[in-house]
N, C-alpha and C positions, 0 to 999 in steps of 0.2 A: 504493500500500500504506500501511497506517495504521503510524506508528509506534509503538513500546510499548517498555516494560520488563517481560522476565519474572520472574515471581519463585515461587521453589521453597519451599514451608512448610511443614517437617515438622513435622506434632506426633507426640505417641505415637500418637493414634488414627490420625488424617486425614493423608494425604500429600496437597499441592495444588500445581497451577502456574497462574498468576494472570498474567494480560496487564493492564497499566496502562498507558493511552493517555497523552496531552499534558499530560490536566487530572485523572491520577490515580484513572480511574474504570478498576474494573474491564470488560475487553469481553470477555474470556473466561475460565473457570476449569473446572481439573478436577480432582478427587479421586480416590484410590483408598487404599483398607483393604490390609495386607498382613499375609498368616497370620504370625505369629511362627515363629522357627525355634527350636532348642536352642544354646549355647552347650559349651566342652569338658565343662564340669560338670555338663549337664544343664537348666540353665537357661536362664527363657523370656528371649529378645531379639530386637529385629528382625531381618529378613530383610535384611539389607546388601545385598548382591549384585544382590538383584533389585529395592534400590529402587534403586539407581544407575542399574541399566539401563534402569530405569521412566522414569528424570527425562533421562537422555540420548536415549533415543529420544522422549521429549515434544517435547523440542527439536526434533529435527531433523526430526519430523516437523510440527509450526510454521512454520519455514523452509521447508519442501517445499511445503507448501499455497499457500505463496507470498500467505495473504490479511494477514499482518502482518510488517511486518517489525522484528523483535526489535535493537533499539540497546546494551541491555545486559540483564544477566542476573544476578542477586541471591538470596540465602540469606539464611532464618528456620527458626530449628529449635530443638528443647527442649533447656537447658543438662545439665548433667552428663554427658555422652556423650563418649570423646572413640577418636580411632583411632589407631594405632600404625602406623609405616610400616617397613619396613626400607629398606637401602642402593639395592636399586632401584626404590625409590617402592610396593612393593606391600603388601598389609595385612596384617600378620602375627595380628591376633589378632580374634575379632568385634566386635560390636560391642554389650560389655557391658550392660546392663541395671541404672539407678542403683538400683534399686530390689533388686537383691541384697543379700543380707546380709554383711555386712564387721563383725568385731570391733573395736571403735574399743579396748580395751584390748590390741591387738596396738601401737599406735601411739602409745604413753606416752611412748615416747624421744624420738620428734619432738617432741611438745608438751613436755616437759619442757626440751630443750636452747635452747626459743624461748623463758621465759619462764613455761611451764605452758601449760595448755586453756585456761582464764579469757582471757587476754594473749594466747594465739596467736592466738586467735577473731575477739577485738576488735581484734587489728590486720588480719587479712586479712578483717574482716567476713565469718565464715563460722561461725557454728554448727557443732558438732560431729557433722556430719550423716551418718559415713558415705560410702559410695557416691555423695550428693551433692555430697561433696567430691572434684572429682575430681581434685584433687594426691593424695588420699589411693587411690584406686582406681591412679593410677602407682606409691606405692609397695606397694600390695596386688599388682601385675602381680611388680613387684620380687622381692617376698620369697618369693609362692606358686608363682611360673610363672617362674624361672630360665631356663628353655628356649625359651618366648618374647620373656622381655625381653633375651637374649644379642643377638636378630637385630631390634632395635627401634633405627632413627636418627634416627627423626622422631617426633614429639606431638603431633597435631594435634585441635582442638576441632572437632565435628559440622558448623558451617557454612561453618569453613575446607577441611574435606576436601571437601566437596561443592565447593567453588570451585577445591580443587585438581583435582580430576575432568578440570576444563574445564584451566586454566592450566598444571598441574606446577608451579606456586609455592607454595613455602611460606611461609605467615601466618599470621598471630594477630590477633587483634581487642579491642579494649579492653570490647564489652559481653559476650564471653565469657569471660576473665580473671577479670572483676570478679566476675561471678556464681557468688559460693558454691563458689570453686574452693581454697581455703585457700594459693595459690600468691602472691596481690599482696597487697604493703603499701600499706593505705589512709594510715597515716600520712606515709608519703613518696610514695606516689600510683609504684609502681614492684614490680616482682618481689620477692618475699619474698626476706631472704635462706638461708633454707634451700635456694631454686631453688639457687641457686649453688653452693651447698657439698653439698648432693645431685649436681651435675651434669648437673643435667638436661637443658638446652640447648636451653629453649623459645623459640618464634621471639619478636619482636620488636613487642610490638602496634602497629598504624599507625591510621589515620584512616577509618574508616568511609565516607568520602567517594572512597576512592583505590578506584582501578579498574588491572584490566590490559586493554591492548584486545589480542587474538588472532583468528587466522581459524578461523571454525569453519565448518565445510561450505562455504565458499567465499565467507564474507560474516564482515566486520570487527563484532566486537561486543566490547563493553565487561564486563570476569567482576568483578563484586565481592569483598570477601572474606568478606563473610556475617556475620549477625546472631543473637545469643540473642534467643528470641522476645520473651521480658518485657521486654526493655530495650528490644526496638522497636517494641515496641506504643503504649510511651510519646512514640514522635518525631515523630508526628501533628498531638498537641495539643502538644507544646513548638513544634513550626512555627506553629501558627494562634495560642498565646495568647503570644507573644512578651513581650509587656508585660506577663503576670499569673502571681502565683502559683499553683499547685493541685498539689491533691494527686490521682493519679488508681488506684480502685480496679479493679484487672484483674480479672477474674472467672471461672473456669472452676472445674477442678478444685482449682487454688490460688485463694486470694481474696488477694490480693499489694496492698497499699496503700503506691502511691511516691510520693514525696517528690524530685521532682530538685532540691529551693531551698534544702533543709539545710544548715546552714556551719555546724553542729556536729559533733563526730566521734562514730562510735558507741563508747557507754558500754556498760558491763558490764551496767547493770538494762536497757540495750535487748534487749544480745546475750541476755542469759538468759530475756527474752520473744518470742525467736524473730524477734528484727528483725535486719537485715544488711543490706549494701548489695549495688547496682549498680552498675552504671557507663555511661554514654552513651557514642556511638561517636567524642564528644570529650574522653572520659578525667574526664566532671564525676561526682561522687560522685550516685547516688540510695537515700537512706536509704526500707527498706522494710523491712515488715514482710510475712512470708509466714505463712500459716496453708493446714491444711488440710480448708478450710472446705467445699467446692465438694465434693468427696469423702466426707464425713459428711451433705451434703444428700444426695447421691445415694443410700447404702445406707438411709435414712430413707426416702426417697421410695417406694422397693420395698417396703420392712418395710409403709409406712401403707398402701402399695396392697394388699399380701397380709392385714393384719390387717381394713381395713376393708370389702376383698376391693369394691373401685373399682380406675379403670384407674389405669394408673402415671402417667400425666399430668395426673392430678386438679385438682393445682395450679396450672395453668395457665389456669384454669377460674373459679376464686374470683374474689369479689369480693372490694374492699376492705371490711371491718369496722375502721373508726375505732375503735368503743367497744371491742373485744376489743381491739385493742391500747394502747388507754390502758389497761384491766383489766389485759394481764400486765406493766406496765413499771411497775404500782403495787403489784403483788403481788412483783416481782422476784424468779419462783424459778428453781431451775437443774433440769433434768430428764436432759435428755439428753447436754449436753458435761461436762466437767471444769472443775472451778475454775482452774485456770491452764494450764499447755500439754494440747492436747490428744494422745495419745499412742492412742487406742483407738479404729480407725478402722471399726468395726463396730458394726450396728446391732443392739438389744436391741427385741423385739416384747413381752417382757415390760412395757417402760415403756409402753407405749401403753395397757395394759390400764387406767389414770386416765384414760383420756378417752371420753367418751360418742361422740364423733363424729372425724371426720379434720379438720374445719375447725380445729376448740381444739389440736390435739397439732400439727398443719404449723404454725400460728401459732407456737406454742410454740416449737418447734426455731426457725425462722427468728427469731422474738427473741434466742433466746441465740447465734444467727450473728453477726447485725447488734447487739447489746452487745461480743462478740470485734472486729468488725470496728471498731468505733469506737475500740475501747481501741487497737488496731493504730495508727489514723488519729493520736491524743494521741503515744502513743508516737515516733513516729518526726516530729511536730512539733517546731521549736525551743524554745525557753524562750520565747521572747516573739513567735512566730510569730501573724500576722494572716491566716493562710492558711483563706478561708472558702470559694473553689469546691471542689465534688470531683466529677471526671467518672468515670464507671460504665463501664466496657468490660466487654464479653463476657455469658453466658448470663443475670446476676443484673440487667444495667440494662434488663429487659420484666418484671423481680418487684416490683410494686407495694405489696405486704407488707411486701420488704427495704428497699424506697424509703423508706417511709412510719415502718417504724420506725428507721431512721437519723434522718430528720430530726425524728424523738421524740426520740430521745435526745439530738441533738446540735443543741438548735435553731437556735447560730449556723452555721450550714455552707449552703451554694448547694447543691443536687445537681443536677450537668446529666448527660444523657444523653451519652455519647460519639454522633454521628451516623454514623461510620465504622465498615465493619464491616472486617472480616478486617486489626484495625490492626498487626498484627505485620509481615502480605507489605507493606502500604502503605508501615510505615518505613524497610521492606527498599527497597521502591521508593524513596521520596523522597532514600534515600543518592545516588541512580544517577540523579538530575534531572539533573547536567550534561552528561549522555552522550545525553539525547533529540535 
């Protein structure tokens, strides 16, 4: 039987379980989409339930095929999510949806008694995001839902609960802490102290490297404690380029450009352009910049296809035109985003009506992407930083447009292609190399 590591990667869309052999290649993967269900309020959130049940009988039926045999078993899943446990390990509430609305004007007290918004932010590197904070969704449980958080003993973040699934141990993990959770102080590199004086009683982050070995189905396998995807997508190339700096741009729906080399701390002019950090699953700071970039391509993308009434994959299609992009980075105007954060995630078919053809107006948007994304890339650089590779992970490193005008804009920068695909489950994997 071949050995492997499996690894479980939730995103919002795609659920997958990935077999990773000796030498880190994929031998087997499978996805599946799951219908969203309602939460108590009516709101859309994932189907909990039956992805658990999805990824436990993945497993075991793995194992029964008897054609691999699974050494250890590791988690990647999208941050902000987290589940509540009561006294006998079970889950008392769903599994909320960041993308809920949450009044951050409910939560003035918190930030006031830290310092303010400004200083709370900057010290747990977290933008005032909301639901994407989700120290801030524990006290939204708190204050709106009494009757669930009466029977709530446990906190656990999205890829510790799935690790608890298999173990019954309760952990925490340093790349889900760090990310955007308003809970850790980056300047003491340690739990906020509001944790404390809230009483919250969150576990203990450990070492992304540590495992529990347990019998599952009758065979010893090694359960990790699980990983936020963005921070593991990055552990790839920290393995391969061990000697070199870079900065590496993630690419999907968020366009996320990290920094793990940073040894400055984040400043207020970063937090207030929507930069914040990460955290590696060895507790090192990664100064990033998130935008959402990948999400304004995409309702453009439908808008040009319904306006110019082409398929929605048009763009995939184009060639490159050199001269129209030296043309719009010498005219430098702005059409479709905003001048500074973007806050309006819907596309206007009115703006299109300036342009003769779909080539000038895709060009167009993808200009003022890749000028955000550059400005992201300065931003979250040190003062005197020589960091000139930047590798391209995810959907935008096959966009020869966004390729091509990054390195217009920015002519001293390397751009290399990330060669690895699905590098979130790989980081996940690479935690869990000692256990092959």
């Amino acid at each position: 039987m071949m050995k492997v590591i499996a690894v479980i990667d939730i995103g919002k869309t795609n659920k997958k379980i990935l077999l990773f052999n000796e030498n880190f290649e994929v031998v087997y993967q499978n996805s599946k989409r799951f219908d969203e269900v309602s939460d108590e309020d009516g709101y859309p959130c994932d189907d909990i339930k039956s992805i658990e049940n999805w990824i436990q009988n993945e497993v075991k039926r793995l194992q029964q095929e008897s054609k691999y045999a699974i050494k250890a078993i590791n988690f990647s899943t999208h941050g902000a999510s987290l589940i509540y446990l009561d006294k006998q390990g079970e889950r008392v509430t769903p599994l909320y949806n960041y993308l809920k609305p949450l009044d951050l004007e409910a939560y003035n007290e918190l930030y006031d008694a830290y310092g303010g918004k400004e200083e709370f932010s900057r010290k747990t590197a977290s933008p005032a995001y909301g639901m994407l904070n989700t120290g801030l969704q524990i006290l939204k449980l708190q204050k709106e839902k009494p009757a669930f958080w009466s029977k709530v003993a446990t906190i656990l973040h999205y890829p510790q609960y799935l690790s608890y699934l298999f173990t019954k141990k309760i952990a925490a993990d340093f790349t889900s802490v760090g990310a955007h959770t308003a809970t850790w102080d980056f300047d003491k590199m340690d739990y906020h102290q509001w944790v404390t004086d809230y009483k919250l009683n969150l576990p203990t982050p450990q070492n992304g490297e540590e495992a529990v070995k347990i019998n599952l189905n009758g065979q010893e396998i090694a359960i990790g404690t699980g990983l936020h995807d963005s921070s593991s997508s990055i552990i790839p190339i920290l393995e391969k380029e061990k000697n070199n700096d870079f900065v590496l741009l993630s690419t999907g729906t968020w366009i996320i450009a990290m920094n793990p080399f940073s040894k400055e701390t984040l400043t207020q002019h970063q937090l207030q352009n929507n930069c914040l950090c990460f955290m590696t699953p060895q507790k090192q700071q990664i100064k990033s910049s998130m935008q959402f970039l990948g999400k304004i391509h995409e309702v453009y993308i439908e808008a040009l296809s319904n306006y110019f009434k082409v398929d929605v994959n048009k763009h995939l299609h184009l060639h490159l035109n050199e001269k129209l992009c030296q043309e719009l980075i010498y005219e430098n105007s702005r059409v479709f985003l905003s001048e500074g954060i973007d806050e309006d995630f819907e596309a206007h078919p009115s703006l299109l009506a300036n342009y003769a053809n779909y080539e000038t107006a895709y060009y167009q948007l993808i200009f003022e992407i890749s000028k955000k994304v550059i400005n992201g890339i300065k931003l979250i650089s040190d003062e005197n930083s020589a960091i000139k590779d930047v590798y391209i992970s995810g959907g935008f490193n096959k966009n020869l447009i966004f390729i091509n005008f990054l390195k217009l804009l920015k002519s001293d920068i390397i751009v290399k292609i990330s060669d690895c695909k699905n590098e979130s489950a790989l980081g996940a994997a690479l935690m869990m190399k000692s256990y092959l």
